[in-house]
Biopython code that builds the backbone (N, CA, C, O; Angstrom):
import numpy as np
from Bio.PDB.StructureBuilder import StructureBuilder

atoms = [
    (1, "UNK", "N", (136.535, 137.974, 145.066)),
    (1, "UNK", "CA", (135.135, 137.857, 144.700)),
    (1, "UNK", "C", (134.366, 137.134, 145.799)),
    (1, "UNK", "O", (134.852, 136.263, 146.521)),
    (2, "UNK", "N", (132.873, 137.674, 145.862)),
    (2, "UNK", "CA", (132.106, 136.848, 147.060)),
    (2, "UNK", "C", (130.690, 136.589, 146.362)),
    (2, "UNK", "O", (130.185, 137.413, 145.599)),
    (3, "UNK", "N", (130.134, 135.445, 146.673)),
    (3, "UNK", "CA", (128.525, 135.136, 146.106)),
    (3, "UNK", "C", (127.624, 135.867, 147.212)),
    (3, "UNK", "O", (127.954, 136.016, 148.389)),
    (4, "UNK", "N", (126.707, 136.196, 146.760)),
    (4, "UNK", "CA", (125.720, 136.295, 147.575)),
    (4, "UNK", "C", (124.413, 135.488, 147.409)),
    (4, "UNK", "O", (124.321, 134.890, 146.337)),
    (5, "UNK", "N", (123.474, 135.374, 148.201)),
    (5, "UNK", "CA", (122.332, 134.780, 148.089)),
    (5, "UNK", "C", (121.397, 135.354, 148.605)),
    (5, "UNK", "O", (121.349, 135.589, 149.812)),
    (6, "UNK", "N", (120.274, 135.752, 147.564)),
    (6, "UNK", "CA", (119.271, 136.806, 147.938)),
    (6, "UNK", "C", (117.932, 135.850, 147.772)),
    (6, "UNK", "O", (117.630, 135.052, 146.884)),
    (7, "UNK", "N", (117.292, 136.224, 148.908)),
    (7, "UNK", "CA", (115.769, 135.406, 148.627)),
    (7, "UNK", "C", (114.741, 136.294, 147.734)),
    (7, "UNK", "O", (114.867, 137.513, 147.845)),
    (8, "UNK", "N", (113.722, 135.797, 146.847)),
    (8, "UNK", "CA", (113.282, 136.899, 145.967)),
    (8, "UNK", "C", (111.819, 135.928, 145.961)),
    (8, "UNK", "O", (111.724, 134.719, 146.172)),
    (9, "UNK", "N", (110.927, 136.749, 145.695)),
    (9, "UNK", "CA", (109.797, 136.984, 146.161)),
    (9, "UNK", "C", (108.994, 136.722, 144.968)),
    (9, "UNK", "O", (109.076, 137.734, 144.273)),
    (10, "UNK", "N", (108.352, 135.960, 144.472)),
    (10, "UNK", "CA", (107.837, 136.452, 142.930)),
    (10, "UNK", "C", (105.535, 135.520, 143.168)),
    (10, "UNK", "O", (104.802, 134.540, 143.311)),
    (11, "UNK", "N", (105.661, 136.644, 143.049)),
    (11, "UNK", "CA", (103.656, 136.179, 143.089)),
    (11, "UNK", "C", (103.164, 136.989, 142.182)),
    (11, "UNK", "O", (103.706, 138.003, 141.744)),
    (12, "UNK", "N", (101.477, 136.271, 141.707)),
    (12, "UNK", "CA", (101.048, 136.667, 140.915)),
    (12, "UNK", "C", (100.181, 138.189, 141.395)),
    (12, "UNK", "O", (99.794, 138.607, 142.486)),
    (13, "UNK", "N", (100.116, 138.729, 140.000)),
    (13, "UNK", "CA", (98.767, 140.152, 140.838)),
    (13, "UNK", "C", (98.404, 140.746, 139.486)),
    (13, "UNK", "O", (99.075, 141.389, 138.679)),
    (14, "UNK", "N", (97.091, 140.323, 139.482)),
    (14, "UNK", "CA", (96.145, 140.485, 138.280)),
    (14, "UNK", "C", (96.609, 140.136, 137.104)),
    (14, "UNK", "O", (96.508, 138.909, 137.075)),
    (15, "UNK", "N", (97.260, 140.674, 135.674)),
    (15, "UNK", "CA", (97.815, 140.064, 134.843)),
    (15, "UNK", "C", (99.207, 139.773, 134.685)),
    (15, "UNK", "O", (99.751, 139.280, 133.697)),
    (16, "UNK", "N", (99.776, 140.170, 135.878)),
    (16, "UNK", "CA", (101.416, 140.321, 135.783)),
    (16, "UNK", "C", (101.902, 139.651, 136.754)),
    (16, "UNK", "O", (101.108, 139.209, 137.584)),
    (17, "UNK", "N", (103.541, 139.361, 136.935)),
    (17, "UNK", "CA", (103.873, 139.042, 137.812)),
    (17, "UNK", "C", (104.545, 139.203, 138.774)),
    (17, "UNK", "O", (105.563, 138.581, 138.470)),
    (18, "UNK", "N", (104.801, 139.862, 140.359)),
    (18, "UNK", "CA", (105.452, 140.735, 141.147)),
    (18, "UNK", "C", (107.010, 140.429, 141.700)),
    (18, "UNK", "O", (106.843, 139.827, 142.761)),
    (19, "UNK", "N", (107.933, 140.523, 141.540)),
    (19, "UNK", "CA", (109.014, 140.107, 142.022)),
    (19, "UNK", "C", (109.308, 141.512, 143.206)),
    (19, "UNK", "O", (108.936, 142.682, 143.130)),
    (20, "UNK", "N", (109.884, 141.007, 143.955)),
    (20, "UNK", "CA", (110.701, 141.711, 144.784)),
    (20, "UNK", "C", (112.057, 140.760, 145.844)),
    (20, "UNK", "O", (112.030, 139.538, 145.993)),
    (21, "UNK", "N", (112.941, 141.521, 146.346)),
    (21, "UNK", "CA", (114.312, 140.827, 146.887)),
    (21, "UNK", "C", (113.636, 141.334, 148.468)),
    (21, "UNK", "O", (113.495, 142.556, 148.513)),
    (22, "UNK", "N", (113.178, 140.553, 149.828)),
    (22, "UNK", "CA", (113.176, 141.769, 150.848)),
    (22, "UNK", "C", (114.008, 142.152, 151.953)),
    (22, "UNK", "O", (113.758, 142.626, 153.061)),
    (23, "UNK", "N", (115.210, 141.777, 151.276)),
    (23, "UNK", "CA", (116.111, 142.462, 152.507)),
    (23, "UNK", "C", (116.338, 143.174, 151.602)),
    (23, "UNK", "O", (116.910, 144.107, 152.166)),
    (24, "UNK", "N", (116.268, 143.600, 149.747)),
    (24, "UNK", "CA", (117.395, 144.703, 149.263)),
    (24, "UNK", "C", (115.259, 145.550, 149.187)),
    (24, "UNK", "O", (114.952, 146.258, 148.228)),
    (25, "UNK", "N", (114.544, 145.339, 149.962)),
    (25, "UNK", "CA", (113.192, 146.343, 149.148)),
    (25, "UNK", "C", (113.394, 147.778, 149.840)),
    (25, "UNK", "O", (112.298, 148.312, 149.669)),
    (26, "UNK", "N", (114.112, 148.574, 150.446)),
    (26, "UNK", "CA", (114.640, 149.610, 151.424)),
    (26, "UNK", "C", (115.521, 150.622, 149.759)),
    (26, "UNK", "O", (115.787, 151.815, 149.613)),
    (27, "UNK", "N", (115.711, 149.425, 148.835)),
    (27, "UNK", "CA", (116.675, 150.169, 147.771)),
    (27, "UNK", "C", (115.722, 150.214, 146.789)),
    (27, "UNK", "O", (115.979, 150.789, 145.732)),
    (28, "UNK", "N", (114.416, 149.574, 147.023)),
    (28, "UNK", "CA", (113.982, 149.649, 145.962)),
    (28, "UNK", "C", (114.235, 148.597, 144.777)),
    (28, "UNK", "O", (114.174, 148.805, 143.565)),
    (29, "UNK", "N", (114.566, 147.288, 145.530)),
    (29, "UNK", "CA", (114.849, 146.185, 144.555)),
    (29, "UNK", "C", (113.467, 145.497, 144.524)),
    (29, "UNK", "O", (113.414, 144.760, 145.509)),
    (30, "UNK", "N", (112.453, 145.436, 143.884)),
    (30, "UNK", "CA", (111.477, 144.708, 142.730)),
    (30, "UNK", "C", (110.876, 145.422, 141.400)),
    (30, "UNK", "O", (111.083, 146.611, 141.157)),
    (31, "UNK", "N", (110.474, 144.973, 140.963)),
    (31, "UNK", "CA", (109.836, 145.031, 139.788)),
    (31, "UNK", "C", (108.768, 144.371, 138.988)),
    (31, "UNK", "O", (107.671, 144.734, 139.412)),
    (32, "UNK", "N", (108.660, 143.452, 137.888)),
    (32, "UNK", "CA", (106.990, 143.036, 137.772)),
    (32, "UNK", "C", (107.663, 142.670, 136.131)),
    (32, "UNK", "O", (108.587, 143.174, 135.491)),
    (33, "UNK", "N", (106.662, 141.507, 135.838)),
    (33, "UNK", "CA", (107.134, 140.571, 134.326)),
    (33, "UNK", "C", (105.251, 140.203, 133.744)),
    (33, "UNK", "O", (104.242, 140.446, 134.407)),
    (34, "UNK", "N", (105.322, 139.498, 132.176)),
    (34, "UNK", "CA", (103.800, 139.431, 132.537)),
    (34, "UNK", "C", (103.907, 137.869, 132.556)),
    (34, "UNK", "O", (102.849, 137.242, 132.593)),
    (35, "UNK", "N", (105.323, 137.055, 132.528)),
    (35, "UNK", "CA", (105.444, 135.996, 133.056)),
    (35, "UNK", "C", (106.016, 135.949, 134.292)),
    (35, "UNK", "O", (106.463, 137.013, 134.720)),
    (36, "UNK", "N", (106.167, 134.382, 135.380)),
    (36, "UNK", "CA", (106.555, 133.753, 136.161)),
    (36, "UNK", "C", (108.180, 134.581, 135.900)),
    (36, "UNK", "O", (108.827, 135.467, 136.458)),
    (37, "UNK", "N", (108.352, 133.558, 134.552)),
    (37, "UNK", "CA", (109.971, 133.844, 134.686)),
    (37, "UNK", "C", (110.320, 134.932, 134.226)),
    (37, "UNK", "O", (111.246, 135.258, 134.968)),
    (38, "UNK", "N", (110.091, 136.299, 132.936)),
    (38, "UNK", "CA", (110.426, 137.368, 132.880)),
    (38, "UNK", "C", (110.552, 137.936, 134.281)),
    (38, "UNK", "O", (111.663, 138.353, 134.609)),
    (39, "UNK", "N", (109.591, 138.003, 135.114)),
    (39, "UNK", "CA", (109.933, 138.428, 136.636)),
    (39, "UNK", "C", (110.875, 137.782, 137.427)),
    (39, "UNK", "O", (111.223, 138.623, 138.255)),
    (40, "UNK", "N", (111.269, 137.104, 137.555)),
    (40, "UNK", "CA", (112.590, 136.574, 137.489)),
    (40, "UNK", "C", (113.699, 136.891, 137.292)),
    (40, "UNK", "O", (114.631, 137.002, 138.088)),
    (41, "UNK", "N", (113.639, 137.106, 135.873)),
    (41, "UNK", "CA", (114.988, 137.595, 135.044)),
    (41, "UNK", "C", (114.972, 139.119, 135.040)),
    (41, "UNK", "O", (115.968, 139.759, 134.702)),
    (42, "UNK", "N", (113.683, 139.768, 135.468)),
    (42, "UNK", "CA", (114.036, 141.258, 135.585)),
    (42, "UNK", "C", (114.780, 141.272, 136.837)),
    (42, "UNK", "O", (115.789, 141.969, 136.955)),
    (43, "UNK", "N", (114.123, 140.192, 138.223)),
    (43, "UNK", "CA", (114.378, 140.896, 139.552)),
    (43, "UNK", "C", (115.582, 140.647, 139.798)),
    (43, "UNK", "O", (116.161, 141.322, 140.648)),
    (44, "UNK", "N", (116.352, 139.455, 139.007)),
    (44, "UNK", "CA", (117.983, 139.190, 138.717)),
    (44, "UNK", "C", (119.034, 140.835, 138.786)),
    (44, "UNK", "O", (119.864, 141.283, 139.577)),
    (45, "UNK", "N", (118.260, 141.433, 137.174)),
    (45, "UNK", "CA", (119.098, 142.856, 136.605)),
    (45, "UNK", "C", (118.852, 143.167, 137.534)),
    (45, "UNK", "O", (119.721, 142.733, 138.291)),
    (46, "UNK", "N", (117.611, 144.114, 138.450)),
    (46, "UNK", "CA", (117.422, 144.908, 139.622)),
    (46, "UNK", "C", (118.140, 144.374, 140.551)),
    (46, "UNK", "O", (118.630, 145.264, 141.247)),
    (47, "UNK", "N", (118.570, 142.856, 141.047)),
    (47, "UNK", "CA", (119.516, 143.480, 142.507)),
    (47, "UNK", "C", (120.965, 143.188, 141.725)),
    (47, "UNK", "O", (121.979, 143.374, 142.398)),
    (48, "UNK", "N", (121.100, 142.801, 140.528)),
    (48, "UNK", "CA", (122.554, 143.170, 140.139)),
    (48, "UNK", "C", (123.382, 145.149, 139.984)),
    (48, "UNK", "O", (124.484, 145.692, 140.054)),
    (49, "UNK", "N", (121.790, 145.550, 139.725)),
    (49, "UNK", "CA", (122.044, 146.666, 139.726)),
    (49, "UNK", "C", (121.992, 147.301, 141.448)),
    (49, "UNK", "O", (122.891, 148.126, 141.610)),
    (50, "UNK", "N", (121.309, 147.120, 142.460)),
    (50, "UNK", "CA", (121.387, 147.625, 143.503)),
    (50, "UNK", "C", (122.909, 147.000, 144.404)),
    (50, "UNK", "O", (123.572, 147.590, 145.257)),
    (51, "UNK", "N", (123.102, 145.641, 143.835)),
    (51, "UNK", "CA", (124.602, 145.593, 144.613)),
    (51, "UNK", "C", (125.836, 146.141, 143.655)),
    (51, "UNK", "O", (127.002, 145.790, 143.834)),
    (52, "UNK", "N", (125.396, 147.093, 142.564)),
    (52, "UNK", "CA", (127.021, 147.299, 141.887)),
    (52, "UNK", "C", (126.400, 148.964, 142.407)),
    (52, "UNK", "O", (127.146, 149.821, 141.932)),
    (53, "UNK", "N", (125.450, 149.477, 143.095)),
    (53, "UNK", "CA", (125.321, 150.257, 143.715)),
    (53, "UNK", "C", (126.075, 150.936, 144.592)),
    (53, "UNK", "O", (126.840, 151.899, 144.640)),
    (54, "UNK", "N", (125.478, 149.893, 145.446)),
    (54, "UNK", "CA", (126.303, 149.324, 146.493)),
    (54, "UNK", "C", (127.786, 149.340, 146.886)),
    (54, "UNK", "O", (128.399, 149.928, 147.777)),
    (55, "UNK", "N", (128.129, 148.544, 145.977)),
    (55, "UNK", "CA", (129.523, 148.758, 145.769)),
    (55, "UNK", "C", (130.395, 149.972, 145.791)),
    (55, "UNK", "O", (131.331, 150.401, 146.465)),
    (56, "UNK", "N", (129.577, 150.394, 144.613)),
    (56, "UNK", "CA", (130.333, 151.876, 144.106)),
    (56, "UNK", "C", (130.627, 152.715, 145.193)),
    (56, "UNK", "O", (131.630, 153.395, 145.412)),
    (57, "UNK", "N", (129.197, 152.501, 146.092)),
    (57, "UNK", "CA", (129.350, 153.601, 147.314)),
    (57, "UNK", "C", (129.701, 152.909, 148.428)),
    (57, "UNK", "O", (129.531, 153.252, 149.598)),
    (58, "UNK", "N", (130.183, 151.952, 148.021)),
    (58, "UNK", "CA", (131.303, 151.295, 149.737)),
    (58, "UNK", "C", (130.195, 151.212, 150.640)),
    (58, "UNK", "O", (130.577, 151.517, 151.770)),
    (59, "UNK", "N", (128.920, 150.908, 150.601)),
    (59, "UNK", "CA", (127.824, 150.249, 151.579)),
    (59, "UNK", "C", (128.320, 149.205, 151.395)),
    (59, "UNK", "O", (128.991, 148.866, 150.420)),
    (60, "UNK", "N", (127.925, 148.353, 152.681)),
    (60, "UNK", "CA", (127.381, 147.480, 153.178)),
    (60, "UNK", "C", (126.421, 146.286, 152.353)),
    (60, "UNK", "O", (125.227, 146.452, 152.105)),
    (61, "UNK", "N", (126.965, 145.436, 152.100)),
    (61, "UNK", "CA", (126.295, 144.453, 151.592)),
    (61, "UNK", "C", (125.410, 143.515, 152.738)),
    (61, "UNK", "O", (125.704, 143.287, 153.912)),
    (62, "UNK", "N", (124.473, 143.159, 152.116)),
    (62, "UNK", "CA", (123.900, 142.012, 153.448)),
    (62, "UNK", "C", (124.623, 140.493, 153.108)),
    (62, "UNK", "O", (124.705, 139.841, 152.067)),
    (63, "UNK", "N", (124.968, 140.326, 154.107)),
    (63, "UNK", "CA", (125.645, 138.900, 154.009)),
    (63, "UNK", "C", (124.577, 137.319, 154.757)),
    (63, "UNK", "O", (124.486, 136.864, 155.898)),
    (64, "UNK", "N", (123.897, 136.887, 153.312)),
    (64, "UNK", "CA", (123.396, 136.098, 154.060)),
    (64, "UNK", "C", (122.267, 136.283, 154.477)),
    (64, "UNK", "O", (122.074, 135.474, 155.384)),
    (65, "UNK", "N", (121.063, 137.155, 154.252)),
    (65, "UNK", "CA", (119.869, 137.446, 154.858)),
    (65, "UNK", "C", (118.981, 136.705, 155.650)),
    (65, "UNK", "O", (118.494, 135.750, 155.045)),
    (66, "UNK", "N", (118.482, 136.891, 157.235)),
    (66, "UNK", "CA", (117.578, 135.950, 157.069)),
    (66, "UNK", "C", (116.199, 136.730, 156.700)),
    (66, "UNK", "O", (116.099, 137.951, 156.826)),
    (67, "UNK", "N", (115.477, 136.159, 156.378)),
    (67, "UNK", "CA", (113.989, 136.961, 156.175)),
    (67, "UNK", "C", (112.946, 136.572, 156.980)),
    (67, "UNK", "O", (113.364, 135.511, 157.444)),
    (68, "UNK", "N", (111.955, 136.742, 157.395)),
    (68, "UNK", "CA", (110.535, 136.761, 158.035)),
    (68, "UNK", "C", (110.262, 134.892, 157.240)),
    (68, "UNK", "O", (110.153, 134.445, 156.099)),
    (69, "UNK", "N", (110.256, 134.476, 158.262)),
    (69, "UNK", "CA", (109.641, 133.045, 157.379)),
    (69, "UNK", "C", (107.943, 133.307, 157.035)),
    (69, "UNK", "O", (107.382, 132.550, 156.243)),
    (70, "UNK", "N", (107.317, 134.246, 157.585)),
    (70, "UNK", "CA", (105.920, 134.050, 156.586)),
    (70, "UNK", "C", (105.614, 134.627, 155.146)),
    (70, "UNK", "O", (104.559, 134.614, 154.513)),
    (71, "UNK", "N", (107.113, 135.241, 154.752)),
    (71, "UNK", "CA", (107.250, 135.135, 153.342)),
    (71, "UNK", "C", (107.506, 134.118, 152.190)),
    (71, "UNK", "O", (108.357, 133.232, 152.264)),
    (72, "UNK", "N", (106.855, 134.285, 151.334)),
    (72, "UNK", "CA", (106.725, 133.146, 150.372)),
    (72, "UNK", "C", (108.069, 133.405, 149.790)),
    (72, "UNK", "O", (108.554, 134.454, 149.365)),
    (73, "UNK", "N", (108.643, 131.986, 149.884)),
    (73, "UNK", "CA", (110.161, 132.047, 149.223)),
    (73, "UNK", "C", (110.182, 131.518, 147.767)),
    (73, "UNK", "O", (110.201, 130.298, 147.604)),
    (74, "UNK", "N", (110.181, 132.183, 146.910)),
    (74, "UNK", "CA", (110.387, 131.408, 145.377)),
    (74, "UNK", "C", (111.421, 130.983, 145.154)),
    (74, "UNK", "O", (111.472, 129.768, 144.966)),
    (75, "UNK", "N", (112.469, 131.639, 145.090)),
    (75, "UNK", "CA", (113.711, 131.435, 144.668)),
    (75, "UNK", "C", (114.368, 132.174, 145.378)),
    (75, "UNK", "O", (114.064, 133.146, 146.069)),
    (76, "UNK", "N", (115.920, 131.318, 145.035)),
    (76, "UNK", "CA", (117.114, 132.551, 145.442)),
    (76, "UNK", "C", (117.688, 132.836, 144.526)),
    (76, "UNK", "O", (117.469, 131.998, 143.652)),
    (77, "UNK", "N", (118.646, 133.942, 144.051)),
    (77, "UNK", "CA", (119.088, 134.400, 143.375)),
    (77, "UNK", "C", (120.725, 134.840, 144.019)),
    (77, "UNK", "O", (120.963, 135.653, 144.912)),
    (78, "UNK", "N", (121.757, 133.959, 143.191)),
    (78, "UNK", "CA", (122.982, 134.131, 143.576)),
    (78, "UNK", "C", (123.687, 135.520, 142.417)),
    (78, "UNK", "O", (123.505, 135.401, 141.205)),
    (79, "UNK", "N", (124.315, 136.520, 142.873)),
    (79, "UNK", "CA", (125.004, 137.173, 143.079)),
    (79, "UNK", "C", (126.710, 137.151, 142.791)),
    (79, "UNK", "O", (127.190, 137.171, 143.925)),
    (80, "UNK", "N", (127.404, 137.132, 142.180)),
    (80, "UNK", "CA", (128.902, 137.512, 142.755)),
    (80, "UNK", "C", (129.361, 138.718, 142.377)),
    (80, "UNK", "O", (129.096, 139.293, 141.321)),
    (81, "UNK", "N", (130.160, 139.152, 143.386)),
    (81, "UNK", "CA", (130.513, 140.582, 143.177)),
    (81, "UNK", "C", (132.324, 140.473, 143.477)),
    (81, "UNK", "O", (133.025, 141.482, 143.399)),
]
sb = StructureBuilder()
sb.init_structure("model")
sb.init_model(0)
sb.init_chain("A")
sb.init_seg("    ")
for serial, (resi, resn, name, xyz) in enumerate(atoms, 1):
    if name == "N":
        sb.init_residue(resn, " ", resi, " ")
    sb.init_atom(name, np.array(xyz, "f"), 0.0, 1.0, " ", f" {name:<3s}", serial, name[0])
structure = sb.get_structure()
């Protein structure tokens, strides 16, 4: 087994709230809550689901991302697979 650590993205936009992961956004990892933390806990399922993806098809995991520091970092979100 290995952890991962994904940086995830979460801002507000109009009544909802935007999450996205941006090293997994190429897979299509964010989504949107009409709280802080429902967006959160969705963008959790979404990259649990893009790394058992992943998996299945023997890609490449990112190990460790770094990201663009003029992204707003909310949280990280650990992973084990």
């Amino acid at each position: 087994m290995k952890t991962y650590n994904f940086q995830v993205v979460i801002e507000p936009d109009e009544d909802r709230w935007i999450a996205y992961c941006p090293v997994l956004e190429k897979y299509a990892a964010a989504t949107w809550g009409y709280s802080k933390e429902e967006a959160r806990r969705h963008i959790y399922e979404v990259i649990g689901m893009v790394i058992q993806e992943l998996v299945e098809d023997k890609e490449a995991i990112p190990d460790d991302p770094v990201v663009d520091g003029s992204v707003f970092s909310d949280s990280r979100v650990e992973i084990t697979v």
